[in-house]
N, C-alpha and C positions, 0 to 999 in steps of 0.2 A: 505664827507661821502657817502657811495653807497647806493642805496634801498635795503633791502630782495628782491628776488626774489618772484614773484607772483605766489603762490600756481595752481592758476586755470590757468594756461597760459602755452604749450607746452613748454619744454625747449628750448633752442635755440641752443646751439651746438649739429652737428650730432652724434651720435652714433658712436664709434669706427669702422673701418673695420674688418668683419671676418675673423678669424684664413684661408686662402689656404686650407689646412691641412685639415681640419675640415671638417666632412659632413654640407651638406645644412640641415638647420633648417627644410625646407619643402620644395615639390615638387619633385625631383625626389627621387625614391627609390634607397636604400643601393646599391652598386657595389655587382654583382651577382646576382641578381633578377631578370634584363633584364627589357626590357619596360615595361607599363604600358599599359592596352589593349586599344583600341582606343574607344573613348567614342562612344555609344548606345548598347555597346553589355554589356549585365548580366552574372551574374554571372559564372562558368560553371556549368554544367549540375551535379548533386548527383549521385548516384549508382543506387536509386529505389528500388524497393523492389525483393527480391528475386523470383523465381519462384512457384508460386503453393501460393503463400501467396497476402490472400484477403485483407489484410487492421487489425485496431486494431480487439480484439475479441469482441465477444456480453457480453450483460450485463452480471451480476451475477443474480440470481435468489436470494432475497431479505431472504426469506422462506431457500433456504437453508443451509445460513448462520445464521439465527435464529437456525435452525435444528441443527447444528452443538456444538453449544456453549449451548444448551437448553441440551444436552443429559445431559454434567455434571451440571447441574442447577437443573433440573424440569423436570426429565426422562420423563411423561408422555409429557408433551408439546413439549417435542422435537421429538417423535415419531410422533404426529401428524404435527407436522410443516416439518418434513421429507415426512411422506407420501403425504402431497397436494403438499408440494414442485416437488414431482418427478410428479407428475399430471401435475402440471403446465409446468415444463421442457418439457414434452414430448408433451403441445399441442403448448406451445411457443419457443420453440430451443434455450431457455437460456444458459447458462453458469450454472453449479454449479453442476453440474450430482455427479459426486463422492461428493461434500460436503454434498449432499441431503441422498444421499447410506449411509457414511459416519455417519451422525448423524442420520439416521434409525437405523443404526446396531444397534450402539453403545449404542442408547434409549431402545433397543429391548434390548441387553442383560445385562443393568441396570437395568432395568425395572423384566427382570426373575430373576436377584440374588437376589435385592430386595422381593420380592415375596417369594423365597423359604428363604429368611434368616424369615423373619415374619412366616413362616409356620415352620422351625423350633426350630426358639422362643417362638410360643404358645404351639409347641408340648412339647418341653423338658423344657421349663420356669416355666410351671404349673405342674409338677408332683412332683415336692418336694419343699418344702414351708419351712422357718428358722422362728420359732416366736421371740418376742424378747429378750426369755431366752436363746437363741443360740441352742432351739432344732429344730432338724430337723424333719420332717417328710416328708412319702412319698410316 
């Protein structure tokens, strides 16, 4: 009777020979490729950056995207998060110039329709009064 073969012990016959035919598992590359560069040299070279362009841009100005999303929220807060905003862009060269304009306006002219809708709801709201018999007066 033969032993099991020992699990922790390499096998002992070699491995088949490979297929001719076949690409090598590793080392040289696919036919068509052409050689491989000769070792110490890196990668090639990128494109770069285009012309006239400095690198990413500057921050966003923090304020004027508060400004922006405050106009539909809390029109006064966004008027004034607008107006330090543009303060600020213009002593520090942030980014966000039109989002700051941008939720100025927008606060500004929320802010006026509001206004004249309350002025005139107290005008036209108070002149004729319904009691709860359904009369009118006026």
């Amino acid at each position: 009777m033969t032993e099991p073969p020992d699990p922790f012990q390499p096998p002992s016959s070699t491995p088949p020979p490979a297929d001719p035919s076949s690409p090598p598992a590793w080392g040289a590359p696919p036919p068509g490729y052409g050689p491989p560069p000769p070792p110490g040299y890196g990668p090639p070279p990128g494109y770069g950056l285009p012309p006239g362009y400095q690198g990413a841009p500057g921050r966003t100005n923090t304020l004027a995207i508060i400004s922006l999303v405050a106009a539909f929220v809390c029109t006064p807060a966004g008027l004034v998060c607008g107006i330090i905003a543009l303060s600020q862009i213009k002593k520090t060269g942030e980014q966000g110039h039109g989002l700051a304009l941008a939720g100025t306006i927008l606060s500004g002219v929320f802010l006026a329709l509001t206004i004249v809708g309350v002025i005139a709801l107290v005008a036209f709201g108070t002149s004729c009064s319904t009691d709860t018999y359904g009369n009118t007066t006026c």
